[in-house]
N, C-alpha and C positions, 0 to 999 in steps of 0.2 A: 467459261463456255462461250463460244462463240456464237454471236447472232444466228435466230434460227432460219435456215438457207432451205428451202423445200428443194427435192432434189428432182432438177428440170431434164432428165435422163438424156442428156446433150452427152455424144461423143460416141465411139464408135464401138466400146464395149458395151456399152448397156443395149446398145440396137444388136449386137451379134449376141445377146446374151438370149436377147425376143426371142430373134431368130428360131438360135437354139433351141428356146422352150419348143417353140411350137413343134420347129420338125422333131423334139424328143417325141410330142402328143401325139403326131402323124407314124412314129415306130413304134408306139405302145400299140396308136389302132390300128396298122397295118400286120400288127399279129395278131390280133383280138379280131379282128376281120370277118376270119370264118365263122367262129362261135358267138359273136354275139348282131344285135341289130345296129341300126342306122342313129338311132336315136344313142342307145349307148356309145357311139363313137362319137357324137356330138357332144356327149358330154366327158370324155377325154379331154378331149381339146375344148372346154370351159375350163375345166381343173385346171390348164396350161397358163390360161387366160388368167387366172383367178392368181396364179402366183406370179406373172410378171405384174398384175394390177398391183397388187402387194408391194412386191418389191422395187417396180420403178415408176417412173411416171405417168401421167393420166394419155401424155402423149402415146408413147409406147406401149400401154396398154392397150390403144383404141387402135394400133397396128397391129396389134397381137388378136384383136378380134378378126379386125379386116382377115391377114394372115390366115387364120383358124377358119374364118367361112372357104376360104378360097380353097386351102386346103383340103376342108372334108367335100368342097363341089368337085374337086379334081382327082381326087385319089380315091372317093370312097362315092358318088353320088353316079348314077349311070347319066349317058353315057361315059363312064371314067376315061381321066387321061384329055379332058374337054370342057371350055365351063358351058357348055350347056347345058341343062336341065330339059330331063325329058317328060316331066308330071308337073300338077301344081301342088301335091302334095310334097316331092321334094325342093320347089322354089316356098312352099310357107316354111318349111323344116330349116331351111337356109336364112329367109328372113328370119325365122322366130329366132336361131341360134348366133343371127348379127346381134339383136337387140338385147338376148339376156346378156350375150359378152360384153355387147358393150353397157348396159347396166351392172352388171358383174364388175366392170374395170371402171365405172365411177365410184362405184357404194365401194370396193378396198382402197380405192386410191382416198375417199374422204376417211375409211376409217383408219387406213395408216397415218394419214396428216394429223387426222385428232391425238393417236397415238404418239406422235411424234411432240405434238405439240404440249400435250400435258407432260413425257416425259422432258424437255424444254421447260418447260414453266417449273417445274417439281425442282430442275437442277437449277434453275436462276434463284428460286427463294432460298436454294440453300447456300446458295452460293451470298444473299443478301442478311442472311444470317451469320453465317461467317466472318464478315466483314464489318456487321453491327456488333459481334462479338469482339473482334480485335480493334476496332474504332474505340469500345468502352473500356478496353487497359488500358489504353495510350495517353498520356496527357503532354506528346509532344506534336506538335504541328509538323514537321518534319516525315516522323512515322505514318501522322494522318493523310498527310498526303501520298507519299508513297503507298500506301495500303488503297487510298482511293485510285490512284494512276492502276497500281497491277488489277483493280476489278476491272477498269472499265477497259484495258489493254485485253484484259482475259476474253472479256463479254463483245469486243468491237474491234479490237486489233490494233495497231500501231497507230503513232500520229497523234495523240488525245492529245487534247491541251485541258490544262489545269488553269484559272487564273482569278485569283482571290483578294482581294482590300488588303493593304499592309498598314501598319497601325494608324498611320496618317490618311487613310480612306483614299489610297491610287491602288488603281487594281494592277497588279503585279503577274507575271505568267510565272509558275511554279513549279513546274517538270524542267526539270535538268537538262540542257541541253536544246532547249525551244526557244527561239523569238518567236512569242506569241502575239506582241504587242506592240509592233512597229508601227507609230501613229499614220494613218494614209492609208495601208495596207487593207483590203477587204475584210481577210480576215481578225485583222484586230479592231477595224472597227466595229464588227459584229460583234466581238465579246462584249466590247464597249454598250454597244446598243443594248445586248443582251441583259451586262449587268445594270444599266440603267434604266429600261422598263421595267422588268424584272418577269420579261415573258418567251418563252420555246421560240427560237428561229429556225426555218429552216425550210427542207425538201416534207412536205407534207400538212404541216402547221398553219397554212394561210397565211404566213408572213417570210417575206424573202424567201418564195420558194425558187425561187430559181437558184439558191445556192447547194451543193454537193453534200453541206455540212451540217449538223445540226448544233445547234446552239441550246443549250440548258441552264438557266439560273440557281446559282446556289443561293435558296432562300431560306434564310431563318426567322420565320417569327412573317412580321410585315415589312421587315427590310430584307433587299438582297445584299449579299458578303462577295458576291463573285458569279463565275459563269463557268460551264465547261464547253467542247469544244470537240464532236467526236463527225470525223470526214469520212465520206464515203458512205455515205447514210441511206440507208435504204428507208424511204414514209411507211414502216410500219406503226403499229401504234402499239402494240408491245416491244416495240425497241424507247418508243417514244419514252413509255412509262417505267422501264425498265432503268433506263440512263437519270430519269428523274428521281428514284427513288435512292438511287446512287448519291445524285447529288444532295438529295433532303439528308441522307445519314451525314454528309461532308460538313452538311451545314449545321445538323447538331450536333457533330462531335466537333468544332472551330469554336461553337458557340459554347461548349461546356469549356472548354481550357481558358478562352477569354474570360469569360466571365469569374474563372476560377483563377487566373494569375490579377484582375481585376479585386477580386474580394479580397485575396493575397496583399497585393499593394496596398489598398485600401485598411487593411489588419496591420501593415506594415508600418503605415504611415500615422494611424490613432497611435499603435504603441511607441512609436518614436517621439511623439507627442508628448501621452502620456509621462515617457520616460525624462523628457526636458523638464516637462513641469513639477514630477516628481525629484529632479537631479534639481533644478532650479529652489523649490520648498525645502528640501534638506540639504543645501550648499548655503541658502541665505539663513535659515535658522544654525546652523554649527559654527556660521563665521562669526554670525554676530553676537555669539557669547563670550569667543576670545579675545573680538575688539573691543565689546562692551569692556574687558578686563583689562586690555593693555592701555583705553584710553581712560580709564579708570587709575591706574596705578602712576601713567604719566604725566596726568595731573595733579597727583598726589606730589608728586615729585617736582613738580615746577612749581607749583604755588606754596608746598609747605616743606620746602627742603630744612628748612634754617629749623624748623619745626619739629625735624622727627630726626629719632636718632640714628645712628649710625645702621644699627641692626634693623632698622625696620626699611629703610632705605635699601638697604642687600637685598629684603626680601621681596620687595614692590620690583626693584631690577630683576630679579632673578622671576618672579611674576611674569611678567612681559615677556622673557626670553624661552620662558614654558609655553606661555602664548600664543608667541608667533613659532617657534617653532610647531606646536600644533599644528597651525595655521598651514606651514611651508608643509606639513605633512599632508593637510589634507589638498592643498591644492596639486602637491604632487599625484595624488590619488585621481584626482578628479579630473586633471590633464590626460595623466592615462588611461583613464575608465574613456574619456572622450577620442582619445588618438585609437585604443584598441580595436574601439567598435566602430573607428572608420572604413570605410570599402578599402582604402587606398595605404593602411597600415602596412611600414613594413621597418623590421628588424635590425639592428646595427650590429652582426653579429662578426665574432671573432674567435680566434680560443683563448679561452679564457682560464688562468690559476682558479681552481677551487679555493682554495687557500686564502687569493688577493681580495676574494669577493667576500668572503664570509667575516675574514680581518677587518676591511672597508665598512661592512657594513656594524659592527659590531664597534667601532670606533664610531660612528657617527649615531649610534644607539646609548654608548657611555652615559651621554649627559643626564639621559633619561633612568639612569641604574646607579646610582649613587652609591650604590650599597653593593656594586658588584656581584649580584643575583643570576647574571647571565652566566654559565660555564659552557663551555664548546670544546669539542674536540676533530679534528678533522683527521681522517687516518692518515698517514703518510703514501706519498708516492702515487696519489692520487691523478691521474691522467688530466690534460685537459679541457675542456671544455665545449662546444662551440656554442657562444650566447651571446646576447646583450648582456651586457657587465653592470651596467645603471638599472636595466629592467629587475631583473635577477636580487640585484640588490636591497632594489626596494620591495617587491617580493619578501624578503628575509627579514626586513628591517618593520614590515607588517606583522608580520607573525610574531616578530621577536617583542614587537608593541602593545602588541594583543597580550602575548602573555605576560608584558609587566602589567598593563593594566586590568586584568582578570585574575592576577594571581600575586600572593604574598611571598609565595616560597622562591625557590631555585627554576631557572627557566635554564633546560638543556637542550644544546646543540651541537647534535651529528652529524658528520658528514662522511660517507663510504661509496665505495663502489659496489654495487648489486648485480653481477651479472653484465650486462650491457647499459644498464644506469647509474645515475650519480644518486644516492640518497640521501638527503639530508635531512631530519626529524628535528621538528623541534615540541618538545616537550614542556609541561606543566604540571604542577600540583593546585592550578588553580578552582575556576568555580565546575569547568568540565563542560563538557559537551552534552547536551539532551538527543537522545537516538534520533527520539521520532525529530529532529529536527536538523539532523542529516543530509535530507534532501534538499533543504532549503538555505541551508549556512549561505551556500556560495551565489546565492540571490542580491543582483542589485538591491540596494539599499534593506536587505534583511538585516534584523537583527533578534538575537536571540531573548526567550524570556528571562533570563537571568542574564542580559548586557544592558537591560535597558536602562541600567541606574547607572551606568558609563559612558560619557558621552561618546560621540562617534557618529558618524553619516552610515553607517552601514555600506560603504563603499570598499574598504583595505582588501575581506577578502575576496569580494569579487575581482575585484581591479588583479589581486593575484595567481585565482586561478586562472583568469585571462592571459596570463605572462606565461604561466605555465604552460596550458594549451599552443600560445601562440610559439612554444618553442617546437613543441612537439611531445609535451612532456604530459604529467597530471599529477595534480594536489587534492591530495583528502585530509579527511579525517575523521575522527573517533575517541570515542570516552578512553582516557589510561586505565588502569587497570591501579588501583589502591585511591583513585581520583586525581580529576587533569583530564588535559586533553591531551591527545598525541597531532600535529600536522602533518604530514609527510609530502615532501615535493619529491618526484623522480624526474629525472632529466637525461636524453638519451645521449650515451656516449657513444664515440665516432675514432675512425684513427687520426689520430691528430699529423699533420706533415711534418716529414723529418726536416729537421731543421740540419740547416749547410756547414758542413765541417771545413773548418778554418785549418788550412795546412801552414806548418810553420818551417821559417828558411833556417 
């Protein structure tokens, strides 16, 4: 709603509108004439008086009085058609009916302005509710500012300047399309001043009133965040207070997202923390039991070779090589869980054989199955791929790890097409999956109550459904059914490009 403008009845309809009234009142009582007195025709033409007071201004009103005397001395007062007056009783009848008109066309012109003005103020609060209601959805500075530019566009019209602290504390102009803040310039040193006292400039305010514009601080708290910026100002003081309250909402809804992308960072930056030092405690405790073993077995070996026999010597080597390969397992884990959760991760992707990957990884799992426990089947004619072939892998080679070491029996591996995914299941009859602990499986460094008698960082299945996700894909799981667990990875399949037909001579 646009600042409130009292209407200054300037131009040439609202004067031919006077007019009109009056000579209307002069043909109401130029019929009424014969049947009634002098006095009644005087008060005709108040009624006249009383609806231009009403409807225009105090100016036009006090012509419509004038008008209304003149008229009933002229038309209706002897000698008619004259302004002379022939009595003193019709020169008091004449005054008295200047003075109530023109009383009459003060008391509606004040009670129209009241009326005007409380409906003005009734449509400004709701209008400041509206916009403290959609300032407290929003938690983007973007939005907040646009929503505060269309109030104060709505409430004062074109030209507002917006201009707010950007995170380095330079006050920045924020409406699209403004140089607000060309150093030298009047105007931008004004916001400047503005935001650095943190007080109203302007036409009315006692300070730089010689300027056109008003100047408002966006204050939050006992610091200001910025200034606004609205021209063409008329020194009201309900525009004053009106623009202010504007800028107070701007300043607590900047000040709720700051402070909330701050707490954010802040929560951000403890759990990154925590999570080093947690990654850190369980990376130095799970290495150091394999070293402990392999520099254990190696000095078995160098100092009592001659000493031990043949068989015991395999098994110290073969020791070492359980080891470290642990070892290369988990640092591969740990590389990844590191790379995944970086901002800047990104994918080596290609298409890739179902086939090659699941073979690869199941060849590099062998050493670990001795007893050939693993059985896979992959369906034929299987499309595909598009992945990381290393990630994926190791993925497979997790699960397939997990379930030798939580399970005695047969570990199985599927691999099908589902519709628009790749499914691969790997299955166990081992110790199983606990429900209630479902949500938590795939939790850095989780581990379950029945793994904790097996070593492990708690890292493999996280690190895997991170592979998964990062493909586009996702990995669960759940208890088997006779006992076991079931994994299941889905991965999205794509049409793979036709590859180029070789003509022959």
């Amino acid at each position: 709603m646009q600042r409130l403008r009292r209407r200054s009845g300037h131009g040439l309809l609202p004067f031919l509108a006077t007019v009109g009234a009056v000579g209307a009142a002069t043909a109401v009582a130029a019929i009424l004439d014969p049947h009634v007195s002098l006095t009644v025709v005087a008060m005709i033409y108040l009624v006249g008086v009383m609806v231009v007071s009403y409807r225009f201004s105090p100016a036009l009103s006090a012509i419509s009085a004038v008008l209304s005397v003149l008229g009933l001395n002229v038309f209706f007062v002897h000698p008619r058609g004259t302004l002379a007056v022939e009595s003193t009783e019709h020169f008091l009848t004449l005054a008295a009916m200047l003075g109530a008109a023109l009383l009459i066309s003060g008391l509606s012109s004040r009670l129209r302005g009241t009326t005007e003005q409380a409906v003005w103020r009734e449509q400004r609060a709701r209008n400041l509710q509206r916009l403290a209601a959609r300032l407290a959805g929003s938690d983007d500075e973007s939005e907040i500012i646009d929503a505060v530019s269309a109030a104060l566009k709505e409430a004062f019209g074109d030209n507002i300047a917006v201009a707010l602290d950007d995170r380095a504390g330079v006050l920045q102009g924020r409406v699209p399309g403004q140089a607000v803040l060309d150093r030298g310039q009047p105007h931008a040193d004004a916001l400047v001043h503005c935001r650095q006292s943190g007080q109203v400039l302007g036409p009315g305010t006692g300070r730089w009133d010689s300027l056109s514009t008003l100047y408002v601080p966006v204050r939050a708290g006992a610091s200001v965040m910025g200034a606004l910026a609205i021209p063409s100002f008329a020194p009201l003081r309900e525009d004053r207070e009106h623009a202010q309250a504007i800028a107070d909402l701007l300043a607590g809804a900047m000040q709720r997202i700051r402070h909330a992308a701050e707490a954010l960072a802040a929560r951000a930056a403890a759990q990154s923390q925590q999570l080093r030092n947690t990654l850190l405690a369980a990376v130095s405790h799970d290495f150091r039991t394999p070293l402990a073993s392999i520099i254990g077995a190696a000095s078995s070996l160098q100092r009592q070779r001659d000493l031990l026999p043949p068989g015991e010597q395999d098994k110290l080597i073969g020791l070492i090589e359980d080891e470290a390969l642990h070892l290369t397992a988990m640092t591969d884990n740990t590389l990844q869980w590191v790379r995944l959760n970086a901002d800047t991760a990104t994918l080596r992707l290609d298409w890739e054989s179902v086939e090659e990957i699941v073979g690869s990884t199941l060849s590099r799992i062998r050493r670990r199955d001795p007893a050939r426990r693993i059985q896979a089947r992959v369906a034929p004619g299987l499309p595909l791929v598009r992945a990381d072939a290393v990630l994926v892998a190791q993925l497979l080679a997790n699960l397939l790890d997990n379930a030798l070491k939580y399970s005695d029996g047969p570990v199985q591996v599927d691999a099908d097409a589902v519709g628009e995914w790749l499914q691969i299941d790997v299955s166990d009859r081992g110790i199983g999956v606990d429900p209630a602990e479902l949500d938590q499986l795939f939790d850095t460094f989780f581990r379950g109550a029945g793994a904790r008698k097996v070593r492990g960082a708690g890292l493999g299945l996280a690190v895997s459904r991170a592979i998964a996700v990062a493909h586009g894909g996702t990995l669960d799981a759940e208890p088997r059914e006779g006992g076991g667990s079931l994994f299941r990875l889905r991965l999205p399949l794509a049409a793979a490009p036709a590859m180029p037909v070789q003509e022959t001579a």
